[in-house]
C-alpha positions as CSV (number, residue, x, y, z in Angstrom):
1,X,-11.3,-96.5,-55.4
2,X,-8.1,-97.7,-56.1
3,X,-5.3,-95.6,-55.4
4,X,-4.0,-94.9,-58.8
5,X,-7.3,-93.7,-59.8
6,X,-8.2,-90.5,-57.2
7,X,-7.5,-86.7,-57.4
8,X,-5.2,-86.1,-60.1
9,X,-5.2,-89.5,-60.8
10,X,-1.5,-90.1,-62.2
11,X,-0.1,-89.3,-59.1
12,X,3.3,-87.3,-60.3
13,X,5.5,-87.4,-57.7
14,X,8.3,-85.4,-59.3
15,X,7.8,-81.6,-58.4
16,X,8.9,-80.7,-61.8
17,X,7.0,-83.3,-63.7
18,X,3.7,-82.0,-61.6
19,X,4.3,-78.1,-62.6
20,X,4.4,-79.1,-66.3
21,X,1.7,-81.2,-65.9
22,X,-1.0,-79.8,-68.0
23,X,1.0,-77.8,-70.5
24,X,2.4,-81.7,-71.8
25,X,-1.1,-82.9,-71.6
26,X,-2.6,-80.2,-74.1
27,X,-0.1,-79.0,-76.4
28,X,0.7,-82.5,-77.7
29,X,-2.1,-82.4,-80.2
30,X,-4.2,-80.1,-81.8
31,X,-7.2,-82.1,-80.3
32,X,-5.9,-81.8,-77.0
33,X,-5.3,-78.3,-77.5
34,X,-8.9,-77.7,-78.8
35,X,-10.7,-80.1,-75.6
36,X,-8.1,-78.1,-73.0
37,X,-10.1,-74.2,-75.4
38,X,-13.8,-76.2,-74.8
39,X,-12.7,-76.8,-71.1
40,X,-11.5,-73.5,-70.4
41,X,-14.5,-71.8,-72.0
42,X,-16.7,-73.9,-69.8
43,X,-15.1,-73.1,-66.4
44,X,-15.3,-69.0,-67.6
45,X,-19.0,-69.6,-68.7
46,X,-19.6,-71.0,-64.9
47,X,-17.8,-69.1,-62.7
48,X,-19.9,-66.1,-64.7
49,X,-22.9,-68.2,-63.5
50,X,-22.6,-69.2,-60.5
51,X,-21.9,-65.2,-59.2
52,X,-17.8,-64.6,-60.2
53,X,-16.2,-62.6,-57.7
54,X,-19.0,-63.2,-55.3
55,X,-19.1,-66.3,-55.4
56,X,-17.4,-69.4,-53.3
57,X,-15.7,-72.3,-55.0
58,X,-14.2,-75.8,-54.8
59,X,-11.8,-76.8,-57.3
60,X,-11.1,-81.0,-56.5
61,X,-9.1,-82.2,-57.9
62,X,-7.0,-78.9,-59.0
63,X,-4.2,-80.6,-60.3
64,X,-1.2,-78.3,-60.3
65,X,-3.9,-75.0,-61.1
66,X,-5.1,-75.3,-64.8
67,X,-8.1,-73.2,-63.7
68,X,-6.9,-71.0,-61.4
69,X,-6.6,-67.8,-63.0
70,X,-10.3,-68.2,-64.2
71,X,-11.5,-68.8,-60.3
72,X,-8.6,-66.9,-58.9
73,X,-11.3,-63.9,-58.5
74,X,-13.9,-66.0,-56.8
75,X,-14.7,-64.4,-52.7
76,X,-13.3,-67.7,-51.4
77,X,-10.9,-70.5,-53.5
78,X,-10.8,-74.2,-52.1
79,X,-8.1,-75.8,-54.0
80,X,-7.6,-79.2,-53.2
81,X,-6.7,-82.4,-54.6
82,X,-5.8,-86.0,-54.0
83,X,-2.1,-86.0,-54.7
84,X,0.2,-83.7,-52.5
85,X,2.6,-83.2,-55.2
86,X,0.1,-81.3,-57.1
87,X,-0.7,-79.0,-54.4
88,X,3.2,-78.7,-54.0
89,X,3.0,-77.9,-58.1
90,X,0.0,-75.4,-57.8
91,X,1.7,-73.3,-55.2
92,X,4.9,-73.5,-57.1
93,X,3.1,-72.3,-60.1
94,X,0.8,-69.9,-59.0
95,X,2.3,-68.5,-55.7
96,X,-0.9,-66.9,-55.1
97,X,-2.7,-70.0,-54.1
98,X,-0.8,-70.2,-51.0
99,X,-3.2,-67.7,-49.6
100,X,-6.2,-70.6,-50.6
101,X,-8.0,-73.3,-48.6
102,X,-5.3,-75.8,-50.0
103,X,-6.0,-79.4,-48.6
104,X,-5.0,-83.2,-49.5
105,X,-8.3,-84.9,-49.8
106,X,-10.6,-87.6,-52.0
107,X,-13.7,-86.9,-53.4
108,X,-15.1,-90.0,-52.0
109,X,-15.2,-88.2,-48.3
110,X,-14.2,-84.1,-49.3
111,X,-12.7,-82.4,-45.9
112,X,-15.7,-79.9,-46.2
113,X,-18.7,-79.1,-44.1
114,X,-22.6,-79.7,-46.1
115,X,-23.1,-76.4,-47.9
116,X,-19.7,-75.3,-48.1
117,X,-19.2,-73.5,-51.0
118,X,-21.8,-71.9,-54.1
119,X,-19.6,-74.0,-56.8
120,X,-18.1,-77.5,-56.3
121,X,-16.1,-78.2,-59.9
122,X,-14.5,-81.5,-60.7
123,X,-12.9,-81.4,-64.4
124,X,-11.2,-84.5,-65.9
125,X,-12.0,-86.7,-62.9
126,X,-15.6,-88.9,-63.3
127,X,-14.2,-90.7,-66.3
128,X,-11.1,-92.6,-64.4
129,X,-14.2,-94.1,-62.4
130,X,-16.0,-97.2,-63.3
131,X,-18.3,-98.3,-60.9
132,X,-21.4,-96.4,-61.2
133,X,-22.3,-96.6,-56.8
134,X,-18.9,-94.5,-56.5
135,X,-19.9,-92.1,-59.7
136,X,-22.4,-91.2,-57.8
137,X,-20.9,-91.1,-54.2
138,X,-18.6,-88.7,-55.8
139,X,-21.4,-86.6,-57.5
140,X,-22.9,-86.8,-54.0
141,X,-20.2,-85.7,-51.9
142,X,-19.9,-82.6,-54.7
143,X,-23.6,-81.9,-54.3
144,X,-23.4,-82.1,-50.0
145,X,-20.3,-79.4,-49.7
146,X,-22.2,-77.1,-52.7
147,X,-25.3,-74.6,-51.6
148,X,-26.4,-74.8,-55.0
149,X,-23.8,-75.2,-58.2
150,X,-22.1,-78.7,-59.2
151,X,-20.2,-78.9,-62.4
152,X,-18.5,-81.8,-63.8
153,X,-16.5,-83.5,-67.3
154,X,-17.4,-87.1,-67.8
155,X,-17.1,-89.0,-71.3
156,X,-20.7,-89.7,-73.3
157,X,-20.9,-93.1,-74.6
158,X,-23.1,-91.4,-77.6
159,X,-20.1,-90.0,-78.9
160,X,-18.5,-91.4,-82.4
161,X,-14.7,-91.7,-80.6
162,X,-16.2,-93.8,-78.4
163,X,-18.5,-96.2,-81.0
164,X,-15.4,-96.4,-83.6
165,X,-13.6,-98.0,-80.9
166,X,-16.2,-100.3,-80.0
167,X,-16.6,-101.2,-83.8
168,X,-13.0,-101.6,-84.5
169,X,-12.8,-104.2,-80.8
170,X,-10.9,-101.7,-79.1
171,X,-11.4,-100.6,-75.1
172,X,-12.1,-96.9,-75.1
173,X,-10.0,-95.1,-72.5
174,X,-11.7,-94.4,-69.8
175,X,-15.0,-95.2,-68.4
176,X,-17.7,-93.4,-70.3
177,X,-21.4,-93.4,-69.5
178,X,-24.6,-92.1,-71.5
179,X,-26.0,-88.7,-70.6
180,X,-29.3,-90.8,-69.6
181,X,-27.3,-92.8,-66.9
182,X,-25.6,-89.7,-65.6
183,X,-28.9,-87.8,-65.5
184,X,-30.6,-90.3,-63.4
185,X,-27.6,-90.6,-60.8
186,X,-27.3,-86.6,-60.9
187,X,-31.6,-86.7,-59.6
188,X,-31.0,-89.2,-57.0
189,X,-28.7,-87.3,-55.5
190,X,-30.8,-84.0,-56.1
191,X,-28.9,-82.7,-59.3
192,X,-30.3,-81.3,-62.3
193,X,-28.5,-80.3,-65.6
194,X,-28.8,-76.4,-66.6
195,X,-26.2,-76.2,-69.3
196,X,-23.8,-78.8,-71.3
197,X,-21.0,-77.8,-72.8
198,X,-20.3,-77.7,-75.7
199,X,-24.5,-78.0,-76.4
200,X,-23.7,-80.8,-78.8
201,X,-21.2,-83.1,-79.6
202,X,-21.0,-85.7,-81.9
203,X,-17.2,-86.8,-82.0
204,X,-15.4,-86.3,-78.3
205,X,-16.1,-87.9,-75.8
206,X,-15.6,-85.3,-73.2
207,X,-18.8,-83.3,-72.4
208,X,-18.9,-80.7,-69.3
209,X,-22.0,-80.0,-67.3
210,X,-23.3,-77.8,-64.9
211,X,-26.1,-79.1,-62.3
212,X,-28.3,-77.0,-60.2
213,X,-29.5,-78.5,-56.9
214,X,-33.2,-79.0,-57.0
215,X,-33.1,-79.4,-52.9
């Protein structure tokens, strides 16, 4: 993957810049504001799930922590992400991370043993990759760290954002794939989806699942 397109992605290298990361991303627009509610909602519904408080988790990438007061319960937090700055950001915003399994790492090749951790999330990460043999490396690497929970955003082609672009000539932004695609790499590597969030959607593109390993 090229090196602009890992872990957080837009790899902010000023400290600052990183700590207001996510509040400049969703409170530009009432849209954002409502995908950053859907996205929230899903990582409470999962971390309910997969066990809360008893339960083990990988956050990757965690950006500069935009979910870490909803998995700052969990019995063990893995926080890690491509971009140092970001850990830098997440430590500097939530000091309590510092007591985390914080590494630097890509989601390629995640510095984890197999079966690692009950939950491995991934939010805002499959749709900056367009090759479908590394969408489903990635989804593999999340499946071989996790005993049994995978969730993951990704943007549905079936979506009318993303056919009103494609009828008005436009590239959509990002690379967006149809739930039919992403179920079928999600089996090969042993993944099944249990719940989508939100159930239906017929305008964003963003959709959040959860698998269950079937192995």
């Amino acid at each position: 993957m090229d090196s602009d397109k890992r872990g957080s992605f837009n790899q902010v290298r000023d400290l600052e810049a990183a700590k207001d990361y996510d509040n400049v991303r969703f409170s530009k627009s009432k849209r954002m504001q409502r995908l950053d509610t859907w996205e929230q909602e899903f990582a409470k519904l999962v971390f309910e799930k997969v066990g809360g408080q008893q339960a083990t988790i990988l956050d990757m990438p965690c950006g500069n922590g935009r979910f870490f007061e909803t998995f700052k319960g969990a019995q063990k937090l893995s926080l890690y992400d491509y971009a140092p700055t970001m850990l830098e950001a997440l430590v500097a915003k939530h000091p309590e991370a510092e007591a985390c399994d914080r590494k630097q790492g890509d989601i390629m090749t995640i510095p984890m043993d197999d079966g690692s951790v009950d939950l491995a999330f991934s939010m805002r990460l499959f749709h900056h990759i367009e090759e479908a043999e590394k969408r489903q490396k990635a989804l593999s690497e999340l499946s071989r760290v996790s005993k049994k929970w995978v969730a993951i955003s990704f943007y549905d082609t079936a979506t009318w954002r993303y056919i009103r672009k494609r009828l008005r000539g436009k590239t959509p932004s990002g690379y967006a794939v149809g739930f039919g695609t992403l179920e079928k790499e999600a089996r090969d590597v042993n993944l099944r989806i249990v719940l989508k969030h939100p159930s239906v959607s017929l305008i964003e593109q963003q959709r959040c699942v959860l698998f269950e390993k079937t192995v």
